[in-house]
N, C-alpha and C positions, 0 to 999 in steps of 0.2 A: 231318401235312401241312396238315390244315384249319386248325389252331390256327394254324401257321406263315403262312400263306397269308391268313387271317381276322380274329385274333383278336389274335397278337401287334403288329401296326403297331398297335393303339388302346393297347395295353398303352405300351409304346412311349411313344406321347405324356405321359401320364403324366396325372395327377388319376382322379377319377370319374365317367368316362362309362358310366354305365346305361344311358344312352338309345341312345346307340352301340353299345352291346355286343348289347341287345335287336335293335335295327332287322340288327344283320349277323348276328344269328339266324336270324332268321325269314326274311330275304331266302336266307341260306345253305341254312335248310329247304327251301324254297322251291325252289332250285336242283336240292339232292340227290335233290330226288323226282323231280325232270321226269328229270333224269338217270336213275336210279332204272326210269323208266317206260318211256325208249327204250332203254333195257339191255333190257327185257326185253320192250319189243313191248306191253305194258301201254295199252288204248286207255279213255278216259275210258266210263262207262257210264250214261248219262239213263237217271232214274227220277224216278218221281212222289214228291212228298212224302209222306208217311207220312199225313196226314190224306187224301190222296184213293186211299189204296189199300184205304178201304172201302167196304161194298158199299154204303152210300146216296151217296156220291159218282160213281156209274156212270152216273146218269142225267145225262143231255144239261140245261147250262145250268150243272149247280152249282158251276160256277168253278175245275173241278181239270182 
């Protein structure tokens, strides 16, 4: 269905569109995940980056 829905219309046109093919990838990925996440209640989770989940970054001021 995805191929059909996605993939085939560029096929279709007909040459060498990489560029096309890539961009309704990623916009496709993209999709299936958000879908993906309200399927199943899946709520985004903040977190710090990894460099200030140590303990000299606890203290007040050092930019984490």
């Amino acid at each position: 269905m995805v191929d059909q829905v996605a993939f085939q219309p560029l096929r279709s046109r007909g040459g060498e569109q990489l560029l096309g093919t890539i961009i309704t990838s990623v916009a496709l990925w993209i999709a299936l995940r958000e879908v993906a996440s309200l399927a199943t209640g899946a709520a985004p989770s903040a977190s710090r980056p990894a460099r200030c989940r140590a303990a000299s970054c606890t203290s007040a001021g050092s930019g984490c």
